[in-house]
TIGUKOL-663275 format. One record per residue (C-alpha): residue number from 0; residue in three letters; chain; x, y, z. Coordinates in Angstrom, 1 decimal, decimal comma. Layout:
BEGIN
NUM | ALA | A | X | Y | Z
...
END
This chain:
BEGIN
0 | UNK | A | 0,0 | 0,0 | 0,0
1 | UNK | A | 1,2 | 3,6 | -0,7
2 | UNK | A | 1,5 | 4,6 | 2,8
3 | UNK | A | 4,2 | 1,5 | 3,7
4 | UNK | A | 6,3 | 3,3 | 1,4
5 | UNK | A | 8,7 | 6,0 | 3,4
6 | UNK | A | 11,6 | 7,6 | 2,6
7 | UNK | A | 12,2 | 6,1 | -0,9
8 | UNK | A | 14,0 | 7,1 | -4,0
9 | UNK | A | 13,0 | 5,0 | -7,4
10 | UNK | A | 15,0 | 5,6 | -10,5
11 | UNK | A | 15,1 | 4,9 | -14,3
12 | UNK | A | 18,2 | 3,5 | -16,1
13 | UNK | A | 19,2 | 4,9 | -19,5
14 | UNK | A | 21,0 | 6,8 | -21,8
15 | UNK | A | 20,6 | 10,3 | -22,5
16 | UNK | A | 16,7 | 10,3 | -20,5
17 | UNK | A | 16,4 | 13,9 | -19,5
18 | UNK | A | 13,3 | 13,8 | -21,7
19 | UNK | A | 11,9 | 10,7 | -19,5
20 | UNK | A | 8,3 | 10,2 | -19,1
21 | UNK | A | 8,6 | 8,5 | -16,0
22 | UNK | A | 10,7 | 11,0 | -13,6
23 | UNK | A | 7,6 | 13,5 | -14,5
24 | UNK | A | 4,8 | 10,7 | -14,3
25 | UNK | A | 5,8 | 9,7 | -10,6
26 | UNK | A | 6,8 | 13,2 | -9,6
27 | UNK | A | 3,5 | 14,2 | -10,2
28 | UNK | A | 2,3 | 10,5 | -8,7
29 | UNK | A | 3,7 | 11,1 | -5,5
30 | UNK | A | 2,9 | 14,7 | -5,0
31 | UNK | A | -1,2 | 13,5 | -5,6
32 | UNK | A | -0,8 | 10,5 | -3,2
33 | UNK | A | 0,9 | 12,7 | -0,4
34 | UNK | A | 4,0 | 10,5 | -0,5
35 | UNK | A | 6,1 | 13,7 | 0,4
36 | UNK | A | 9,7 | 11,1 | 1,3
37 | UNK | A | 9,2 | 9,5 | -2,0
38 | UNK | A | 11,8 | 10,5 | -5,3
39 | UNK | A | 12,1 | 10,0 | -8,6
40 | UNK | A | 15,7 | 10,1 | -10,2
41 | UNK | A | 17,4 | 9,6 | -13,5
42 | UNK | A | 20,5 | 6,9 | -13,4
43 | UNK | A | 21,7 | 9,1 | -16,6
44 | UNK | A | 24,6 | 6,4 | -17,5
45 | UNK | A | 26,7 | 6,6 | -20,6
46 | UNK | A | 27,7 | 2,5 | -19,8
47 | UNK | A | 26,2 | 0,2 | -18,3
48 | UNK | A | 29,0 | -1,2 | -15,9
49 | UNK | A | 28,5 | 2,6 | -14,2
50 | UNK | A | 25,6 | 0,9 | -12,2
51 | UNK | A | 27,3 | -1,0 | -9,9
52 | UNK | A | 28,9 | 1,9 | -8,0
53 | UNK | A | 25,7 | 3,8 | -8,5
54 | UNK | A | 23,8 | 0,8 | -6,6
55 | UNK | A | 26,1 | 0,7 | -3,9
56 | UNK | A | 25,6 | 4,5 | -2,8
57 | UNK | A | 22,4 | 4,2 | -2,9
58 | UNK | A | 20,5 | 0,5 | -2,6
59 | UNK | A | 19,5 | 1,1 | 1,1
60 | UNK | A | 17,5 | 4,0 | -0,5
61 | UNK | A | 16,3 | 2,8 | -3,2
62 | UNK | A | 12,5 | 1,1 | -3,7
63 | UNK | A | 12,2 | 0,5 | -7,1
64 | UNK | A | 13,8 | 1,0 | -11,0
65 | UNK | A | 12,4 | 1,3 | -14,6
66 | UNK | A | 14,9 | 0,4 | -17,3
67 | UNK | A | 14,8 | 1,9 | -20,8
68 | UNK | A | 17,2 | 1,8 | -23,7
69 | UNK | A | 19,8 | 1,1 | -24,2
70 | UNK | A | 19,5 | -1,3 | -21,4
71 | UNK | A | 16,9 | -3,5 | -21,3
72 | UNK | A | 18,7 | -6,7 | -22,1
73 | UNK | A | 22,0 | -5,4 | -20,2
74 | UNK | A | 20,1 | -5,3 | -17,3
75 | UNK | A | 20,2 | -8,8 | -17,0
76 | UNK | A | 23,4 | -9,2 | -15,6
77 | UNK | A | 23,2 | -6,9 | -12,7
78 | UNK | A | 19,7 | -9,2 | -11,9
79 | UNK | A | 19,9 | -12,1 | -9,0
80 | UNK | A | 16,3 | -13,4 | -10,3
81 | UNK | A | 14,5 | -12,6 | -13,2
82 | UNK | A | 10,2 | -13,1 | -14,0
83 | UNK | A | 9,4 | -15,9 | -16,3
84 | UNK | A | 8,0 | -13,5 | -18,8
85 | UNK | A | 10,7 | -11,2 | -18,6
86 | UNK | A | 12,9 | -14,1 | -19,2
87 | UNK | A | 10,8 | -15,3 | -22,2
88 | UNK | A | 10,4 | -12,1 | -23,7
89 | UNK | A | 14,2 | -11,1 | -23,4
90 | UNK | A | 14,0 | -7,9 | -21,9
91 | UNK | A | 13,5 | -6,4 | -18,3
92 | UNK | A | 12,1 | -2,4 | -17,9
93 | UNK | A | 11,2 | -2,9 | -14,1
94 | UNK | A | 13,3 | -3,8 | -11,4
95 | UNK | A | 12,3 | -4,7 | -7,7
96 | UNK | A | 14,4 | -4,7 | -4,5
97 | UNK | A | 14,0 | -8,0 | -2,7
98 | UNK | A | 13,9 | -8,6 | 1,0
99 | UNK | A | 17,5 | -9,9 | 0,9
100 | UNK | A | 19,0 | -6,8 | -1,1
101 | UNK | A | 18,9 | -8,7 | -4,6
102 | UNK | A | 17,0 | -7,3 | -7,3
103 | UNK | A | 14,8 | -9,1 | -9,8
104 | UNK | A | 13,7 | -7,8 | -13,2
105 | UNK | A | 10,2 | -7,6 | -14,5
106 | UNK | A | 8,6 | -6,4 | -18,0
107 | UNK | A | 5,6 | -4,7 | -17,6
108 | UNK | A | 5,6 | -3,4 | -21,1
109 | UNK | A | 4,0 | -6,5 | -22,5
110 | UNK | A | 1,2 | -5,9 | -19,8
111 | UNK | A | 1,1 | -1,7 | -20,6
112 | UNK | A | 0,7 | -2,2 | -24,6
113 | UNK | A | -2,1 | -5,8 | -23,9
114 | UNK | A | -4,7 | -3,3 | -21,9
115 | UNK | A | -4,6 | -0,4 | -24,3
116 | UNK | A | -4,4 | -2,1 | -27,4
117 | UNK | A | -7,0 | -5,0 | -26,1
118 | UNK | A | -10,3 | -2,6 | -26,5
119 | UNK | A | -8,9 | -1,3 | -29,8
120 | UNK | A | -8,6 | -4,7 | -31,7
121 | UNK | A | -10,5 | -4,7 | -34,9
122 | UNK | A | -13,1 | -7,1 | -35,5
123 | UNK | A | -12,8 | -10,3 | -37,2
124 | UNK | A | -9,8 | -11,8 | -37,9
125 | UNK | A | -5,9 | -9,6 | -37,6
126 | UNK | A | -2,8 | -9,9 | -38,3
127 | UNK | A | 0,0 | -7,5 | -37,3
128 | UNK | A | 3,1 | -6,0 | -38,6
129 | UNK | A | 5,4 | -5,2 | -36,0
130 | UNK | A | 7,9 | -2,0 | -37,3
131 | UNK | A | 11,7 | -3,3 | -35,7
132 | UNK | A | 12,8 | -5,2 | -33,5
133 | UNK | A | 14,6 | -3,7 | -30,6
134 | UNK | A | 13,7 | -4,3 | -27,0
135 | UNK | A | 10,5 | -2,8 | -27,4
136 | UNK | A | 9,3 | -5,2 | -30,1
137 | UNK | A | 9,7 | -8,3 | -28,1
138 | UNK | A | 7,4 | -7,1 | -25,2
139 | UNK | A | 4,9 | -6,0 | -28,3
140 | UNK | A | 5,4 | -9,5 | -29,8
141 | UNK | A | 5,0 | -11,3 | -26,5
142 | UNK | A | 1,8 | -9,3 | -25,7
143 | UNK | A | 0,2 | -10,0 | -29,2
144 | UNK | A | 0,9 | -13,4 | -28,9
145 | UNK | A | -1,3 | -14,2 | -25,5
146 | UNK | A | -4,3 | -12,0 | -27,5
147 | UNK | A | -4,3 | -14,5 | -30,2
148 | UNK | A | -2,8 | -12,2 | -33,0
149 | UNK | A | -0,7 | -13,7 | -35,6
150 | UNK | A | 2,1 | -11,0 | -36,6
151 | UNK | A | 5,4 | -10,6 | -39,0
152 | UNK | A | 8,3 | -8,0 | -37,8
153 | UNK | A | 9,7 | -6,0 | -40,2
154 | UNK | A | 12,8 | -4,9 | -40,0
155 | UNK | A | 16,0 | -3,0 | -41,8
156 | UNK | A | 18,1 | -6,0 | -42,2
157 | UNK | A | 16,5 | -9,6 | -43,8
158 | UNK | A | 16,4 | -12,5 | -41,8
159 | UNK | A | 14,0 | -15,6 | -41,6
160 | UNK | A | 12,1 | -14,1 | -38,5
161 | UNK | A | 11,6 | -10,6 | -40,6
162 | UNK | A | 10,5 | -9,0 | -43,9
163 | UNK | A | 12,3 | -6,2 | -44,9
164 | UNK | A | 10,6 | -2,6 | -45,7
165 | UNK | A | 10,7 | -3,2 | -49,6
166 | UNK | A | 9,2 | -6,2 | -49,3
167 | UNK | A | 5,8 | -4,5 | -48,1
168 | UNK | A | 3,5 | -3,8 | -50,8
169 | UNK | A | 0,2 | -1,9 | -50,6
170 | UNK | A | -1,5 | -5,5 | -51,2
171 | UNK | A | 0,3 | -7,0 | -47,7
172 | UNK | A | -0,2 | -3,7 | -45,5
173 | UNK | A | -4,0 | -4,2 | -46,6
174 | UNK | A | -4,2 | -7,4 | -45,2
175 | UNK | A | -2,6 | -6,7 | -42,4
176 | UNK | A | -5,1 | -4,8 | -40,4
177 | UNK | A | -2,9 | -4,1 | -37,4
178 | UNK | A | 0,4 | -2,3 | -37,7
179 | UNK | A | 2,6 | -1,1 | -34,6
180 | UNK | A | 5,3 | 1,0 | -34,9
181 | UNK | A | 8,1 | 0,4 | -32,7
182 | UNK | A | 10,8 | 2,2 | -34,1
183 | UNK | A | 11,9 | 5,8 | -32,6
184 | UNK | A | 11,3 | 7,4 | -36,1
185 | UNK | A | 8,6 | 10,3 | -35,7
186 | UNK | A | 9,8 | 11,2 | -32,1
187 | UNK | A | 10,4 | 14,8 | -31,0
188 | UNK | A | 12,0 | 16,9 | -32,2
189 | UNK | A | 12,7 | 14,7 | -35,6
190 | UNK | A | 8,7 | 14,7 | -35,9
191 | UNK | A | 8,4 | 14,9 | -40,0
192 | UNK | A | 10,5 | 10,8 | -39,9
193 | UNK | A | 8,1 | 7,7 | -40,2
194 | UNK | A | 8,6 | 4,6 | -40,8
195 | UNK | A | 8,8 | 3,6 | -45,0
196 | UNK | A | 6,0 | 1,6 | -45,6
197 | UNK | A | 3,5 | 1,7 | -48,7
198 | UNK | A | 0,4 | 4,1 | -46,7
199 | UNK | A | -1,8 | 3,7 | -49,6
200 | UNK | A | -2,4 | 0,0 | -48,5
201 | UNK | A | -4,1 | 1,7 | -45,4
202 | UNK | A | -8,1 | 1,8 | -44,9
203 | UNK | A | -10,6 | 2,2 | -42,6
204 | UNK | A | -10,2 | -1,6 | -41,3
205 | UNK | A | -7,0 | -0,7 | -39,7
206 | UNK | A | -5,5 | 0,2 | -36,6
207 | UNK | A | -2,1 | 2,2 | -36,1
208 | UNK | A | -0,4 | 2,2 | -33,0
209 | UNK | A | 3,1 | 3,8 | -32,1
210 | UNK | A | 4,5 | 3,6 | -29,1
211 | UNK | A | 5,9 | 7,5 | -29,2
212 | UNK | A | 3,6 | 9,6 | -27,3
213 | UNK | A | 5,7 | 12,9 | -28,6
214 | UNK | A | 4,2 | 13,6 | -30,3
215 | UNK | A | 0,6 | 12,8 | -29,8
216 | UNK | A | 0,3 | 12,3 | -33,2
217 | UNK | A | 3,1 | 11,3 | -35,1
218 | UNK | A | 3,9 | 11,6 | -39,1
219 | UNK | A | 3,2 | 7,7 | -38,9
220 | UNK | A | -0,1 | 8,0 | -37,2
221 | UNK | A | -1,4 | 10,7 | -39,1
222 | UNK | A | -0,5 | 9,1 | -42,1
223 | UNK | A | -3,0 | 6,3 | -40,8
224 | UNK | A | -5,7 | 8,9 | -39,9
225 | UNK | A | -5,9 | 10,4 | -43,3
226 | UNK | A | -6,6 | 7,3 | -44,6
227 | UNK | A | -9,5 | 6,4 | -42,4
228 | UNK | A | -7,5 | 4,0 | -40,1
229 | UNK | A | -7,8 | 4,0 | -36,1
230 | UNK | A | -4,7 | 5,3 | -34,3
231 | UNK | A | -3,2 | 5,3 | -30,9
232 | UNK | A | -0,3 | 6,5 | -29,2
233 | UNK | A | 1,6 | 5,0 | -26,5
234 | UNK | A | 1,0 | 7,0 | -23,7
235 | UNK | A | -1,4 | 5,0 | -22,2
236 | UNK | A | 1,0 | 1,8 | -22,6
237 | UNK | A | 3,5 | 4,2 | -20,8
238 | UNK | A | 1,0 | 4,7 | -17,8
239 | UNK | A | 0,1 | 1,5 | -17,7
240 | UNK | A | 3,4 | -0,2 | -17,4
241 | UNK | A | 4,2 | 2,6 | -14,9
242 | UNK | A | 1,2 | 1,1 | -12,7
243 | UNK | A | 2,0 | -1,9 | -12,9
244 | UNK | A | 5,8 | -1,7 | -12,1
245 | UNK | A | 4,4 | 0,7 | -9,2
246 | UNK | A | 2,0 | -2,5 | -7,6
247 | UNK | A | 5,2 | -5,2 | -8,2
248 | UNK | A | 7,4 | -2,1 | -6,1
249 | UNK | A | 5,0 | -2,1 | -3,6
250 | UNK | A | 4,4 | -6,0 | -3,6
251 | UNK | A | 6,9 | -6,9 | -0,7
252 | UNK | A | 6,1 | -3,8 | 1,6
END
């Protein structure tokens, strides 16, 4: 419960995250819950290995992490335990402090993108073309898999898991009704990028959704919209993960 929680700092772990979504989103979290000895901090790293002496100022403090990129697979070896999804899906954004000071790694992006794309899904049968293949993709992937949604990734580079972007034709977008962008092409400030794909395959049986949330609408998004398609962002996947690694924080209090 929020009120166990006293004199707290949580953290996220990236790269170059003074933009992050989540030091504002609990910020403003704790401030409406009253949790006035709670933080929110950026663990701005340009490696990875700068963790560990990070960790050891501050572990006795700390009462939760998210994890974005570059290191959502990196953060595996800093992990003494590790969710089953997390493990199947091959990337960790939420970490918890255990009882006996070891930390174990979540994903609750799988969860985040399943709720708000769940009430979205066009009727009838879909398939889905996921846009890359980083970190991101997998949780997308995993999450489409447990709602029954067959789907391709598409990626830069040809493999047997992928198409590549000049293989899509207007004849393949059309019958794939669901397409989600994870790429960061369209995100702020380089808003007039999207992702290559033939548009004019896109009708009003489809459903875009990007994971950027700046900007609300995205070049990729509005491409969809013009064409009659449903869109969404991923803000609400953002708040949603955020939630959830909030309850698995708060799980052991």
């Amino acid at each position: 419960m929020e009120e166990n929680v006293l004199t707290k700092r949580f953290a996220l772990i990236g790269r170059n995250i003074s933009y992050s979504f989540s030091r504002g989103y609990f910020t403003e979290k704790f401030q409406k819950l009253g949790l006035e000895n709670c933080e929110y901090v950026n663990f701005d790293l340009a490696e990875i290995s700068e963790l560990k002496a990070t960790l050891a100022t501050q572990v006795h403090e700390l009462g939760g992490m998210n994890v974005t990129i570059p290191y959502k697979l990196a953060i595996f070896d800093f992990l003494d335990e590790l969710d089953e999804e997390a493990r199947e899906i091959g990337a960790v954004n939420t970490v918890q402090l255990l009882e006996n000071g070891g930390l174990k790694g979540y994903n609750t992006d799988v969860y985040g993108f399943r709720v708000s794309l769940a009430p979205l899904l066009p009727k009838g049968a879909v398939k889905a073309l996921i846009l890359g293949t980083g970190g991101a993709s997998k949780a997308v992937a995993y999450a489409l898999k447990q709602l029954g949604v067959p789907y391709t990734f598409v990626s830069r580079s040809a493999s047997e898991k992928s198409l590549t972007y000049d293989a899509l034709t207007p004849e393949l977008i059309a019958t794939h009704t669901l397409i989600v962008n994870c790429t960061p092409l369209g995100t702020f400030p380089d808003v007039e990028q999207c992702p290559d794909i033939p548009y004019e395959g896109i009708g009003e049986g489809h459903l875009l959704y990007d994971l950027i949330y700046n900007p609300a609408e995205t070049a990729f998004l509005k491409n969809g919209r013009l064409r009659g398609a449903q869109i969404k962002n991923g803000l609400e996947m953002l708040e949603q993960q955020a939630e959830k690694a909030w309850e698995i924080w708060n799980s052991n209090q």
